[in-house]
PDB file of N, CA, C and O in Angstrom:
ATOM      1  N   UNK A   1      21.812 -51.901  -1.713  1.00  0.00           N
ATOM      2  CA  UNK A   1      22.584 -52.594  -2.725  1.00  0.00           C
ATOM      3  C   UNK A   1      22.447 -51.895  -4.074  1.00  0.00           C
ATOM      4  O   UNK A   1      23.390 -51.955  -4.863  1.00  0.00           O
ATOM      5  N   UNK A   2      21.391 -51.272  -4.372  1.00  0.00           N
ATOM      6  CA  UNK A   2      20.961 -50.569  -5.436  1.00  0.00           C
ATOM      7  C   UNK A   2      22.456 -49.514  -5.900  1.00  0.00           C
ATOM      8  O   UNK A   2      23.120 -49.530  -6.937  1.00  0.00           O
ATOM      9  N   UNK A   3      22.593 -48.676  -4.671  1.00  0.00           N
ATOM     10  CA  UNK A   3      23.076 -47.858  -4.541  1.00  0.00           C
ATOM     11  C   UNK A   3      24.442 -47.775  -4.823  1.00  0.00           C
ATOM     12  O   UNK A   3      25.001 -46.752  -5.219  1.00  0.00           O
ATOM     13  N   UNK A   4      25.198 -49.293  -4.536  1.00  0.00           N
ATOM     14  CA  UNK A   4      26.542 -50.007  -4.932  1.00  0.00           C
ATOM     15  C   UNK A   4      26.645 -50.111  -6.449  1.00  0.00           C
ATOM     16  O   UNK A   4      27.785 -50.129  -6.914  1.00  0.00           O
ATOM     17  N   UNK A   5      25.494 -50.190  -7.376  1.00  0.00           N
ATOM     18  CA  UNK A   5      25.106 -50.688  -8.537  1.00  0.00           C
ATOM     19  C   UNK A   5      24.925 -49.869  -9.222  1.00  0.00           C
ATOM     20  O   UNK A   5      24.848 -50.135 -10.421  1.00  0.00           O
ATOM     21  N   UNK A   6      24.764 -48.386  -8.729  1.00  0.00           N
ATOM     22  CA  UNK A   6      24.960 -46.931  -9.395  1.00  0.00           C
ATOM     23  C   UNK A   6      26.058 -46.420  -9.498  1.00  0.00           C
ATOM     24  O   UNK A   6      26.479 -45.905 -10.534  1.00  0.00           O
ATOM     25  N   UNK A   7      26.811 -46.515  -8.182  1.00  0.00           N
ATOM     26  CA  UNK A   7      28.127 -45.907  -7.686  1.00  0.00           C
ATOM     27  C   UNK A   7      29.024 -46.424  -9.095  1.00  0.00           C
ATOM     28  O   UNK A   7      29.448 -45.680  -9.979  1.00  0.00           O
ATOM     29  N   UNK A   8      29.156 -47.777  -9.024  1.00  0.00           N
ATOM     30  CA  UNK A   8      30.147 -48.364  -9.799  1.00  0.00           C
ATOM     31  C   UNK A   8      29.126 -48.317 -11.495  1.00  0.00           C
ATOM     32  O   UNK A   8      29.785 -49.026 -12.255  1.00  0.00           O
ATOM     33  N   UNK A   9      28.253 -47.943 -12.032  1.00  0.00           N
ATOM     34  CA  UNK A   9      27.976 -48.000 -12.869  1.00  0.00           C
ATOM     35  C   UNK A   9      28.704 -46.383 -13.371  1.00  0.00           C
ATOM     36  O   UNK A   9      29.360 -46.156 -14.388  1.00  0.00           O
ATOM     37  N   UNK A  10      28.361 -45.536 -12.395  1.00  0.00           N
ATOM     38  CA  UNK A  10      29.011 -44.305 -13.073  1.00  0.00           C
ATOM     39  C   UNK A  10      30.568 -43.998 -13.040  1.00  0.00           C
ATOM     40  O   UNK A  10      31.167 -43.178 -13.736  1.00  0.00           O
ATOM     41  N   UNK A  11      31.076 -44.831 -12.088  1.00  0.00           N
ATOM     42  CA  UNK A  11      32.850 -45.332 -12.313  1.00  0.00           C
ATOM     43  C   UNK A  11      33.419 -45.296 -13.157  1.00  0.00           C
ATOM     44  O   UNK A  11      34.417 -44.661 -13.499  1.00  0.00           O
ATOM     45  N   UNK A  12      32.446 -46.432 -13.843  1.00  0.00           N
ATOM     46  CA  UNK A  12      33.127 -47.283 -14.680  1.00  0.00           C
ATOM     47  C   UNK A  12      32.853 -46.298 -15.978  1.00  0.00           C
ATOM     48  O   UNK A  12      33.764 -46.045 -16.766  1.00  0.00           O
ATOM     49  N   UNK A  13      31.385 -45.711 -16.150  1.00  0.00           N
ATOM     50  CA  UNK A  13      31.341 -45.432 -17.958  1.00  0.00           C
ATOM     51  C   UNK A  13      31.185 -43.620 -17.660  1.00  0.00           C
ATOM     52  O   UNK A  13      30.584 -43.097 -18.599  1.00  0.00           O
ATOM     53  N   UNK A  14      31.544 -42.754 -16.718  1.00  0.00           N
ATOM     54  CA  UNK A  14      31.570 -41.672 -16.681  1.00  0.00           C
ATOM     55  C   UNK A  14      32.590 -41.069 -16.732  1.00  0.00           C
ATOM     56  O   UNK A  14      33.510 -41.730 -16.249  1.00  0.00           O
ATOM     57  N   UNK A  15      33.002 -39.723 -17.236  1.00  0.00           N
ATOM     58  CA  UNK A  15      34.736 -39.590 -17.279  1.00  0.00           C
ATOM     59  C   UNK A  15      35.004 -38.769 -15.986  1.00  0.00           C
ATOM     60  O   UNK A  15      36.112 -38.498 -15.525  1.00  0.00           O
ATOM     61  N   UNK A  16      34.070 -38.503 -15.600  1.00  0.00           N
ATOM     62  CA  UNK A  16      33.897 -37.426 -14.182  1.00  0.00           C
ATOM     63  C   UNK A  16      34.192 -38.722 -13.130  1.00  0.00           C
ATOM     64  O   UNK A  16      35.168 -38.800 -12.384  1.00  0.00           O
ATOM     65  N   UNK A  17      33.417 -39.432 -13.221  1.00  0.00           N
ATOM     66  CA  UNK A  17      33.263 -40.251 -11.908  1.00  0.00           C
ATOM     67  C   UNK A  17      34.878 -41.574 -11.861  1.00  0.00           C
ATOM     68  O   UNK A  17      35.426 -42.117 -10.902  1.00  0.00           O
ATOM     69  N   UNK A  18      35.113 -41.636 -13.139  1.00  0.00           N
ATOM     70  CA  UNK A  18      36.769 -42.582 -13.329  1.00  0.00           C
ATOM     71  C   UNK A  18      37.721 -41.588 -12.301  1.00  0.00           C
ATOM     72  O   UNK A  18      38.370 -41.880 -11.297  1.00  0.00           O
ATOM     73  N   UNK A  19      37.513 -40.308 -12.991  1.00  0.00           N
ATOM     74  CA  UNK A  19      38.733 -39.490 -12.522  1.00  0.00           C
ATOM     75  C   UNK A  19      38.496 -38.882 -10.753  1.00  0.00           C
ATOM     76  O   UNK A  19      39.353 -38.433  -9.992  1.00  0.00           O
ATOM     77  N   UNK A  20      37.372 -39.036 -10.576  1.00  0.00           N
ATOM     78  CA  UNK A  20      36.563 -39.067  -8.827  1.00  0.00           C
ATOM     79  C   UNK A  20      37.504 -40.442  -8.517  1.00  0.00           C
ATOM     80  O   UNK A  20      38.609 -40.289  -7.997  1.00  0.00           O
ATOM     81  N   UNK A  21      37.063 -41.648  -8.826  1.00  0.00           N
ATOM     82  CA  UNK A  21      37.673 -42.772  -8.389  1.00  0.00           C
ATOM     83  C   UNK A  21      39.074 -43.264  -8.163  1.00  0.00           C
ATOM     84  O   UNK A  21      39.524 -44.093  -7.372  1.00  0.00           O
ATOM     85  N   UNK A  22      39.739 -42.374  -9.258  1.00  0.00           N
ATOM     86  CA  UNK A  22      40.701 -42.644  -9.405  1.00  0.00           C
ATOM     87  C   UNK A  22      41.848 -41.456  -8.510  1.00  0.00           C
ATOM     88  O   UNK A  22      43.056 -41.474  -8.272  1.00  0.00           O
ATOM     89  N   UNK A  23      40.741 -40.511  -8.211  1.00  0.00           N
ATOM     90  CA  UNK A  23      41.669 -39.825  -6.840  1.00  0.00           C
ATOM     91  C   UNK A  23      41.441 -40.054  -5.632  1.00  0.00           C
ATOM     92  O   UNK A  23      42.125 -39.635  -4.698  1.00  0.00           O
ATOM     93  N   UNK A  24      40.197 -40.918  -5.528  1.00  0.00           N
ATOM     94  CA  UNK A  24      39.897 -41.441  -4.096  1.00  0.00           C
ATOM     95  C   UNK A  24      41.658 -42.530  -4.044  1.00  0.00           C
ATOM     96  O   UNK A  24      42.457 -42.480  -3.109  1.00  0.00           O
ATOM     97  N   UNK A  25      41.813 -43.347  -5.248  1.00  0.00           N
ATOM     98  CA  UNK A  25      42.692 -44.294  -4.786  1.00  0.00           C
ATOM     99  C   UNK A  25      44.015 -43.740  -4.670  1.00  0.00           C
ATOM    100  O   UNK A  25      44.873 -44.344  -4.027  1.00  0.00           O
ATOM    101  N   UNK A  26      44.259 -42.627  -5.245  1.00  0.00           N
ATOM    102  CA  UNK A  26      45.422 -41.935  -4.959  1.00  0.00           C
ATOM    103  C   UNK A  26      45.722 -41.467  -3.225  1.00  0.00           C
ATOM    104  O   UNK A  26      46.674 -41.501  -2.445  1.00  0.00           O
ATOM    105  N   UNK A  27      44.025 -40.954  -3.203  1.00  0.00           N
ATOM    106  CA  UNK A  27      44.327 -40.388  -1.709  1.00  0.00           C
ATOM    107  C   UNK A  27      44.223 -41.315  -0.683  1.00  0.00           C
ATOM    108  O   UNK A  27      44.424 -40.990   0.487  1.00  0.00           O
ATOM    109  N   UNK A  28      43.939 -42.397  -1.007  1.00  0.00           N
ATOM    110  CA  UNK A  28      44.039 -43.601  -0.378  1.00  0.00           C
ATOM    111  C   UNK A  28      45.397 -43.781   0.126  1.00  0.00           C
ATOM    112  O   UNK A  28      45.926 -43.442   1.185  1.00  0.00           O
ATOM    113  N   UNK A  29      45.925 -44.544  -1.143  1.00  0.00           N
ATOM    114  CA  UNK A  29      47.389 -44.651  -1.034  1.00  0.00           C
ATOM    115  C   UNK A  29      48.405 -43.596  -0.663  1.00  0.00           C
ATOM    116  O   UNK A  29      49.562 -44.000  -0.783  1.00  0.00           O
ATOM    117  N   UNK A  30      48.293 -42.490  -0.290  1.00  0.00           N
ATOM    118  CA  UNK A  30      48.560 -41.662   0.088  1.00  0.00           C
ATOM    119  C   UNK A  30      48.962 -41.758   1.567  1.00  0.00           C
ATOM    120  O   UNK A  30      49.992 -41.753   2.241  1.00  0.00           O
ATOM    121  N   UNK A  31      47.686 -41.844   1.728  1.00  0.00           N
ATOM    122  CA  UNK A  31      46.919 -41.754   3.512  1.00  0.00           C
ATOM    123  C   UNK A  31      47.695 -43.189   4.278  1.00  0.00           C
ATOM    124  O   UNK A  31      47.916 -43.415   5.468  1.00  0.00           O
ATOM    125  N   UNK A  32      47.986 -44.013   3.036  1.00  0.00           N
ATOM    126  CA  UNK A  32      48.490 -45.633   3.627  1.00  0.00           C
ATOM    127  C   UNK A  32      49.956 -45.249   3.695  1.00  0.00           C
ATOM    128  O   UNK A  32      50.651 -45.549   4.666  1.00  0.00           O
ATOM    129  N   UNK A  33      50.399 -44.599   2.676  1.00  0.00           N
ATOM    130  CA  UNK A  33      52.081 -44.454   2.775  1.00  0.00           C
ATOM    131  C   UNK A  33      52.434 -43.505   3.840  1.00  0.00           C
ATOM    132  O   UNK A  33      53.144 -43.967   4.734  1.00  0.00           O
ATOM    133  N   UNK A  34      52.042 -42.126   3.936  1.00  0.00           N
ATOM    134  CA  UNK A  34      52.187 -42.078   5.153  1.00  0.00           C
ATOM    135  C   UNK A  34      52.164 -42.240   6.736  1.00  0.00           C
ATOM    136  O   UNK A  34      52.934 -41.839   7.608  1.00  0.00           O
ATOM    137  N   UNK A  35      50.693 -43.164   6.783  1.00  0.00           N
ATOM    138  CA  UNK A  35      50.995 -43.178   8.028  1.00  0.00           C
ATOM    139  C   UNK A  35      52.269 -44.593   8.316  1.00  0.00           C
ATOM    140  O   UNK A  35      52.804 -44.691   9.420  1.00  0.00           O
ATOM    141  N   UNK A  36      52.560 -45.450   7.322  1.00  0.00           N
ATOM    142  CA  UNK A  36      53.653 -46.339   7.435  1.00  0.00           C
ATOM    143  C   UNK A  36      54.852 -45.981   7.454  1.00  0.00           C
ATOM    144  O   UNK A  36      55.770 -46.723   7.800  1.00  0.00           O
ATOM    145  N   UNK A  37      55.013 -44.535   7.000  1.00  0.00           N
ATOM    146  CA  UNK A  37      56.203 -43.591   6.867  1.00  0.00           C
ATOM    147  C   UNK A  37      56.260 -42.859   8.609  1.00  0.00           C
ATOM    148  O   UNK A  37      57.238 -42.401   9.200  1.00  0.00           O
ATOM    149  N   UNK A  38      54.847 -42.978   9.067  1.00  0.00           N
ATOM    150  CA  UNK A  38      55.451 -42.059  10.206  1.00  0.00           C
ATOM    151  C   UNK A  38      55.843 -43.628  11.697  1.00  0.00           C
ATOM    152  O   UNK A  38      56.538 -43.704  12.710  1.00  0.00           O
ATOM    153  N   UNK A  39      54.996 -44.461  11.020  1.00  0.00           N
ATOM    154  CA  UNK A  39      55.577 -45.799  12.108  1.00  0.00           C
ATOM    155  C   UNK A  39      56.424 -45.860  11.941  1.00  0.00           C
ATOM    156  O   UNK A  39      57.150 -45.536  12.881  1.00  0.00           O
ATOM    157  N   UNK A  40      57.108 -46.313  10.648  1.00  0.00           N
ATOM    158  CA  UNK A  40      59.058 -46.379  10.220  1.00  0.00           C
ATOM    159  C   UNK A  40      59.905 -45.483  10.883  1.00  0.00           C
ATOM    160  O   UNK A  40      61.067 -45.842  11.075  1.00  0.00           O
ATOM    161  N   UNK A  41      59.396 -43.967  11.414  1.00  0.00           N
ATOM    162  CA  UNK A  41      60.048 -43.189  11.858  1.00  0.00           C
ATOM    163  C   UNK A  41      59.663 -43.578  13.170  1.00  0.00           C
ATOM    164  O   UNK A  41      60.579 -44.221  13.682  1.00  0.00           O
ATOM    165  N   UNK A  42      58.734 -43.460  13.884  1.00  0.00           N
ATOM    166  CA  UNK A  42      58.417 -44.125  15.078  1.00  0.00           C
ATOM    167  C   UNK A  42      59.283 -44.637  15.641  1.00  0.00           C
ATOM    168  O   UNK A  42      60.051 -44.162  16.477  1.00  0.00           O
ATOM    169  N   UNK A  43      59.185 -46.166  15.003  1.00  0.00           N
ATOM    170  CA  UNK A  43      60.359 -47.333  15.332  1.00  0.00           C
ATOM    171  C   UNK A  43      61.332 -46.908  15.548  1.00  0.00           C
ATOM    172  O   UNK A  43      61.812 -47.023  16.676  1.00  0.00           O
ATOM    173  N   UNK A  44      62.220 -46.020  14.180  1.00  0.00           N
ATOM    174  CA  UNK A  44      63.461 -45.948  14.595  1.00  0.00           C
ATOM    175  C   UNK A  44      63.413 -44.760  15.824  1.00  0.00           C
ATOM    176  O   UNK A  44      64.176 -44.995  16.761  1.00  0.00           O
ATOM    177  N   UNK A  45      62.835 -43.869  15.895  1.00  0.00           N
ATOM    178  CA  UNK A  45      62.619 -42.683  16.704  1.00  0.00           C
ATOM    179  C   UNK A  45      62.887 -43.322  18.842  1.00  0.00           C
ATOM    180  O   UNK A  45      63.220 -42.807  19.909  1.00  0.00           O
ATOM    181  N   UNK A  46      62.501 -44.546  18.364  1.00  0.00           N
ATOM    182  CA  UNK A  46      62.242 -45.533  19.839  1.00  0.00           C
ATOM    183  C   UNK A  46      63.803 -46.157  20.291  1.00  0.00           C
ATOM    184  O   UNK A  46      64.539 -46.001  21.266  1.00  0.00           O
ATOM    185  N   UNK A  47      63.881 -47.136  18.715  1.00  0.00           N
ATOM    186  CA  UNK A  47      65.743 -47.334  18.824  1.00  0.00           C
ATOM    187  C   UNK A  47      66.673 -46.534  18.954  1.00  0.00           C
ATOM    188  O   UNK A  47      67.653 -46.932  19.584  1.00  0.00           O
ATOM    189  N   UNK A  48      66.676 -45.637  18.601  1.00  0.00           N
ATOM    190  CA  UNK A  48      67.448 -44.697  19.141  1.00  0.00           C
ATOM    191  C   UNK A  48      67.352 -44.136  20.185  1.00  0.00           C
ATOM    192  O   UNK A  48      68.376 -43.872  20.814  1.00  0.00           O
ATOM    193  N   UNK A  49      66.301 -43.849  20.593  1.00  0.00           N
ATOM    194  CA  UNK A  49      66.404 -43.251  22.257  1.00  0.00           C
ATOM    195  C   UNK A  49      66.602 -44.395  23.586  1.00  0.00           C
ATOM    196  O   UNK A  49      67.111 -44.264  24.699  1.00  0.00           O
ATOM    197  N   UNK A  50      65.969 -45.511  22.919  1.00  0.00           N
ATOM    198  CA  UNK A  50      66.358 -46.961  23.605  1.00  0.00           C
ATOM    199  C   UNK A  50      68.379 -47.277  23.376  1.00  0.00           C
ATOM    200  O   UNK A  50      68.855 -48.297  23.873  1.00  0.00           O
ATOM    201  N   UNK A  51      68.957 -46.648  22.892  1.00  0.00           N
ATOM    202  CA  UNK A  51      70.110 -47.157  22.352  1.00  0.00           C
ATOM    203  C   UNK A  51      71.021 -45.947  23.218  1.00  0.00           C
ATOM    204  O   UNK A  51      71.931 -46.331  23.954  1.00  0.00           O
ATOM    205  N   UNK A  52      70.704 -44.406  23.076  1.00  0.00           N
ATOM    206  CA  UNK A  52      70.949 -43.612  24.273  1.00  0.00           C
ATOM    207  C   UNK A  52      71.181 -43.865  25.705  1.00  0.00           C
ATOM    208  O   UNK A  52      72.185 -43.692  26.395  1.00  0.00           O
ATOM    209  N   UNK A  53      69.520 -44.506  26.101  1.00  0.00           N
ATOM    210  CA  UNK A  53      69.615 -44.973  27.405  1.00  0.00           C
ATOM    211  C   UNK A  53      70.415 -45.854  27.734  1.00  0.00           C
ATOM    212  O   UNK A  53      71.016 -45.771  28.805  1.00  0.00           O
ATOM    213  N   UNK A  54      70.590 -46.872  26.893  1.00  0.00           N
ATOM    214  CA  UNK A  54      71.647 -48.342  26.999  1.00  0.00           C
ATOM    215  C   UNK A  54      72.685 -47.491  27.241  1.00  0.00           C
ATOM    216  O   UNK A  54      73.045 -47.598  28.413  1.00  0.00           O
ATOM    217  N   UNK A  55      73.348 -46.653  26.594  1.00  0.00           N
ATOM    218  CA  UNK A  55      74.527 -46.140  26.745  1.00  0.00           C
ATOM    219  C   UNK A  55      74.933 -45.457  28.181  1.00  0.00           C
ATOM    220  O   UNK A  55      75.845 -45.836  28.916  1.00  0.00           O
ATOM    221  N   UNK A  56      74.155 -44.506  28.373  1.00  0.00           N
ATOM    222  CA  UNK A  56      73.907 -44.185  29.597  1.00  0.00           C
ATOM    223  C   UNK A  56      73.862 -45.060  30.492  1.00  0.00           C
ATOM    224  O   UNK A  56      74.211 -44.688  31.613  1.00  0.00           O
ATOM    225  N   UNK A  57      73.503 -46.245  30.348  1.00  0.00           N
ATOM    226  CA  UNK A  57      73.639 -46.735  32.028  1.00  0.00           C
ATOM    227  C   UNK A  57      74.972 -47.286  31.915  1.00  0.00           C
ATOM    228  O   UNK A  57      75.757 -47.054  32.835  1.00  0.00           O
ATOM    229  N   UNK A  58      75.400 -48.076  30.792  1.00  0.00           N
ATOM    230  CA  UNK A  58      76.547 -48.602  30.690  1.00  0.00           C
ATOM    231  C   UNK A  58      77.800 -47.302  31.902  1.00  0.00           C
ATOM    232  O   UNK A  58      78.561 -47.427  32.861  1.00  0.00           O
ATOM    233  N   UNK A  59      77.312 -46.248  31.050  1.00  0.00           N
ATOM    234  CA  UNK A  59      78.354 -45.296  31.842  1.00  0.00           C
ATOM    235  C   UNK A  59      78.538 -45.210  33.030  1.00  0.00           C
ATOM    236  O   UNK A  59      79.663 -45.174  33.530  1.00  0.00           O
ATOM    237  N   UNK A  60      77.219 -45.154  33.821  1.00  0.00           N
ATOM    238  CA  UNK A  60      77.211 -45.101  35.114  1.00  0.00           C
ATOM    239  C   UNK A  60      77.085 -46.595  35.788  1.00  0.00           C
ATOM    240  O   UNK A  60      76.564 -46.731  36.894  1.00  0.00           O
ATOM    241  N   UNK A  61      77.500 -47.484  35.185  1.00  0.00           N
ATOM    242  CA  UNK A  61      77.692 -48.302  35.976  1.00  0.00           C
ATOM    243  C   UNK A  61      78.786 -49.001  36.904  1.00  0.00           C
ATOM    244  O   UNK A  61      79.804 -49.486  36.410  1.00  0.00           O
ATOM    245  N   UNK A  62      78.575 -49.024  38.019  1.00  0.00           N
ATOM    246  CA  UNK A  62      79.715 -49.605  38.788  1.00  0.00           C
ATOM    247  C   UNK A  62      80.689 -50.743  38.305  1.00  0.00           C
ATOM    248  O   UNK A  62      80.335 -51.802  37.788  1.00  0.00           O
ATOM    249  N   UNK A  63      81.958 -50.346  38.560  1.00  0.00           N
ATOM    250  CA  UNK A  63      82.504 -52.062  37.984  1.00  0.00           C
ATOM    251  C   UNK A  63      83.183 -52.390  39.322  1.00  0.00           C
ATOM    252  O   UNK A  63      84.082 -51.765  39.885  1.00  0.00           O
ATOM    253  N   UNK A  64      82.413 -53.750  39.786  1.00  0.00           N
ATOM    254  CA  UNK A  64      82.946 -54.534  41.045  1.00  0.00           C
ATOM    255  C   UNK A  64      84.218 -55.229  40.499  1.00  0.00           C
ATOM    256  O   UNK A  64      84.233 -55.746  39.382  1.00  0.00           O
ATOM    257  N   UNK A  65      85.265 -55.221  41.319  1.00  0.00           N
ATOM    258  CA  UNK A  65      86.367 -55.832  41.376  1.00  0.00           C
ATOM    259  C   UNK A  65      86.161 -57.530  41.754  1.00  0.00           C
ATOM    260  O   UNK A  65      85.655 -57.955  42.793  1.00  0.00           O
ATOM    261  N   UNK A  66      86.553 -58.134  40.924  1.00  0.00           N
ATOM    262  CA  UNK A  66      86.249 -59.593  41.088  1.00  0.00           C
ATOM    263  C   UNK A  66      87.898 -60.090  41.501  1.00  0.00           C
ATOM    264  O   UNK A  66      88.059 -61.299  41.666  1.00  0.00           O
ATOM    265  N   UNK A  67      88.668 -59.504  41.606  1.00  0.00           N
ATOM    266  CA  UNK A  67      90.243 -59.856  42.245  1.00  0.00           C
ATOM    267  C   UNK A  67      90.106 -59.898  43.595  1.00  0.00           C
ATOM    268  O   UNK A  67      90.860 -60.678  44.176  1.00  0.00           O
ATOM    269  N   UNK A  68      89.147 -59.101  44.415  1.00  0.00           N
ATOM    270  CA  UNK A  68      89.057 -59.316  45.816  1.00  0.00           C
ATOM    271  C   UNK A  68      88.519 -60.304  46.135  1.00  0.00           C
ATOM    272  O   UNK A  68      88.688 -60.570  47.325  1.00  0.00           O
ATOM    273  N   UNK A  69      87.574 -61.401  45.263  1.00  0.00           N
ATOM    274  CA  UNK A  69      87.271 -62.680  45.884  1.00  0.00           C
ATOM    275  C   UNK A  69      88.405 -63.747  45.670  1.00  0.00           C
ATOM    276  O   UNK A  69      88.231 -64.733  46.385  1.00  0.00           O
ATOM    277  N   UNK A  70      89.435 -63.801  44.933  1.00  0.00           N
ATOM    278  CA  UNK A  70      90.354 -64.647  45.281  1.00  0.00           C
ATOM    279  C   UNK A  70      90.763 -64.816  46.304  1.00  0.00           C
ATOM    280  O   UNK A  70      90.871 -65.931  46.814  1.00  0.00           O
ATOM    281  N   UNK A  71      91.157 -63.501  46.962  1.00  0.00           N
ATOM    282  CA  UNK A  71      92.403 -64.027  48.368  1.00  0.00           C
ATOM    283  C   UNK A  71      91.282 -64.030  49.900  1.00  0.00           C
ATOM    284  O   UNK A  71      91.744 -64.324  51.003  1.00  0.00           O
TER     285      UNK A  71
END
């Protein structure tokens, strides 16, 4: 706990350790935006190849004649 109580003591009143801190949170946020940037692509990366296949079967699908069960 000591050790929590140093960390943030030199944070806060050092100009070395603000500007340390203050690129940890950059590279933080960084590290957060992209990997949400590469799920967003993901997702759509999925709908679309899910939206391909739909198409594709549509094509090959048989169409039964429903006029031959009338007579």
């Amino acid at each position: 706990m000591k050790e929590a109580v140093v960390l943030m003591r030199f944070l806060r009143h050092d100009p070395v350790g603000q500007r340390f801190g203050v690129g940890v949170l950059v590279l933080t946020w960084l590290a957060v935006a992209w990997t949400s940037l590469a799920f967003a692509v993901s997702v759509l990366l999925v709908l679309g190849v899910s939206e391909v296949v739909r198409r594709r079967r549509e094509e090959t699908a048989y169409v039964a004649d429903d006029l031959e069960d009338l007579y």
